[in-house]
TIDRENLO-656317 format. One record per residue (C-alpha): residue number from 0; x, y, z. Coordinates in Angstrom, 1 decimal, always signed. Each point is the difference from the previous one (the first is absolute). Example, Ala and Ser with C-alpha at 12.3 -4.5 7.8 and 13.67 -1.06 7.14 Angstrom:
BEGIN
0  +12.3  -4.5  +7.8
1  +1.4  +3.4  -0.7
end
This chain:
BEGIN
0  -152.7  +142.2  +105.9
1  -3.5  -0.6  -1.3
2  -2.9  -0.5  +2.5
3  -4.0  -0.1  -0.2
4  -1.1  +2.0  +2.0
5  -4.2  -1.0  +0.1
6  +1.3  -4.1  +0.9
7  -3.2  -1.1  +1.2
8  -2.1  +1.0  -3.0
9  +2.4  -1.7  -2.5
10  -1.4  -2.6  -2.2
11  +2.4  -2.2  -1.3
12  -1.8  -1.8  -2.2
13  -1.5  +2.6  -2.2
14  +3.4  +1.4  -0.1
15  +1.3  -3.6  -1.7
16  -3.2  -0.4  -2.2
17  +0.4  +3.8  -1.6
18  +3.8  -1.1  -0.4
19  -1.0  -3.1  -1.5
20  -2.5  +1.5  -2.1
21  +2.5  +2.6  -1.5
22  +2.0  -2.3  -1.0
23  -2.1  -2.7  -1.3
24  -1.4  +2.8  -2.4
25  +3.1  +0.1  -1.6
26  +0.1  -3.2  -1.1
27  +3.5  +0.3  -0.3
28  +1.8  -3.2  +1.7
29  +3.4  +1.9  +1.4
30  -2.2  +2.9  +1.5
31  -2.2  -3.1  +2.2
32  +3.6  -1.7  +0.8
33  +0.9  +3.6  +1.2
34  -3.0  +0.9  +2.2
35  -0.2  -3.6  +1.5
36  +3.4  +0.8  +2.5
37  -1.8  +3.3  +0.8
38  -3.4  -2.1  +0.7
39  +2.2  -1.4  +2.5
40  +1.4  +2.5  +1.6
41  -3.7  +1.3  +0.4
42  -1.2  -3.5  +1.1
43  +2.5  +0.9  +3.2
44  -1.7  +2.3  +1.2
45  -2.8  -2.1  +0.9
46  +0.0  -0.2  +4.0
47  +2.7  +2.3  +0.2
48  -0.6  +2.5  +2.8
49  +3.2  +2.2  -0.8
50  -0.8  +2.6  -1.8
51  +3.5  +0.1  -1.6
52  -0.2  -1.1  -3.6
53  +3.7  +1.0  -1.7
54  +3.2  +0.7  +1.5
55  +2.5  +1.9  -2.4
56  +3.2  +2.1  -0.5
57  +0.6  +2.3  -2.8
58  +2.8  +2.3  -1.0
59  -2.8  +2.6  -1.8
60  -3.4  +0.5  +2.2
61  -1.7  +1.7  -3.2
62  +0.7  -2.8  -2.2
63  -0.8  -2.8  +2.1
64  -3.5  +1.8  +0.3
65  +0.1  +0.0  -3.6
66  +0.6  -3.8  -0.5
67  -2.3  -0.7  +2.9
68  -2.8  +1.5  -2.7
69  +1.0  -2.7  -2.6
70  +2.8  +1.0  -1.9
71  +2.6  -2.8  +1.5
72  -1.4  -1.2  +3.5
73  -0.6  -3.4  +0.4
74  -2.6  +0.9  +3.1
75  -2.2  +2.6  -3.2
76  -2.3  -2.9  -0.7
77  -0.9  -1.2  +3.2
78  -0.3  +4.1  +1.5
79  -2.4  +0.9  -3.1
80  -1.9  -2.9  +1.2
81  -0.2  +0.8  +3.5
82  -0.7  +3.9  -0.9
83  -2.9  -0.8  -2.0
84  -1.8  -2.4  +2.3
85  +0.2  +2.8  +2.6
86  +3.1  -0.3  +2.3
87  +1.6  +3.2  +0.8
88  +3.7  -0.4  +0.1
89  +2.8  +2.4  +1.6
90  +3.6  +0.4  +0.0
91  +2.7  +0.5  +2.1
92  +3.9  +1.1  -0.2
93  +2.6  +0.5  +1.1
94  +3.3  +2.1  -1.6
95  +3.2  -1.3  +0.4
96  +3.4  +2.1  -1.2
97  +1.3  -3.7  -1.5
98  -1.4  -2.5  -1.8
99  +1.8  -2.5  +1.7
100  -1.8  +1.1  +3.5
101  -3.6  +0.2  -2.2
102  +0.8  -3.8  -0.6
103  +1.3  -1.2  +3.3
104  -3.4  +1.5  +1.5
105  -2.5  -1.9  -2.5
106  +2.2  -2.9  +1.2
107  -0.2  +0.7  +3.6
108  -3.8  +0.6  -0.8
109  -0.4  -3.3  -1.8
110  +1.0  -1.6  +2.5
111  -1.4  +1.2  +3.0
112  -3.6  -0.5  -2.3
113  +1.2  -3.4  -0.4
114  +0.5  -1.1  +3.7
115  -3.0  +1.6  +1.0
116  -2.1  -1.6  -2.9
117  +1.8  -2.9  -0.9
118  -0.4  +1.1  -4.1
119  +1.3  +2.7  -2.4
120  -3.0  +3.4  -0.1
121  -2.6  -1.7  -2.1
122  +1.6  +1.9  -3.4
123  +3.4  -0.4  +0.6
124  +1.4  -3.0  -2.3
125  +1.0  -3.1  +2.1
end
């Protein structure tokens, strides 16, 4: 699980706008078509007061904190984005001795998120 932890001092829009920015230097059409579904992901959390942001399961801790730095996350863009307008984000775990009980929690989390918010976490795919 991903969560900000300074809420009330994120700005959202800066966030999308460096995003945007980044990509539009590239001038590279596919890397625009990329960042536009992480724009929206980011463009959730606009009146959000959850400070939940990704809910995930993993069958390796150290390489999910690996992707989660860019190498094959689909949240990277959208974290570098938040980072370097300021949020501070944290992480939480828990181990589990199967996989199969690591991926009926992220369900059972999902869900509950779900009823209480009515939506996915803002950078969970929907």
């Amino acid at each position: 699980m991903l969560r900000l932890v300074n809420m009330g001092e994120l700005n959202v829009d800066e966030a999308i706008e460096f995003l945007k920015d980044l990509c539009g230097r590239a001038r590279w059409r596919e890397v625009e078509a990329f960042a536009s579904s992480r724009i929206e992901r980011l463009e959730r959390l606009r009146g959000s007061k959850c400070p939940v942001l990704y809910i995930g399961s993993t069958g390796n801790l150290r390489g999910r904190c690996r992707d989660l730095a860019g190498k094959r996350h689909t949240v990277f863009l959208a974290l570098l984005a938040l980072l370097t307008t300021g949020a501070e984000i944290d992480y939480g775990y828990k181990t589990t001795p199967l996989r199969s009980e690591a991926e009926n929690l992220e369900r059972e989390l999902k869900e509950r998120y779900r009823r209480l918010h009515g939506t996915n976490p803002p950078l969970v795919e929907i």
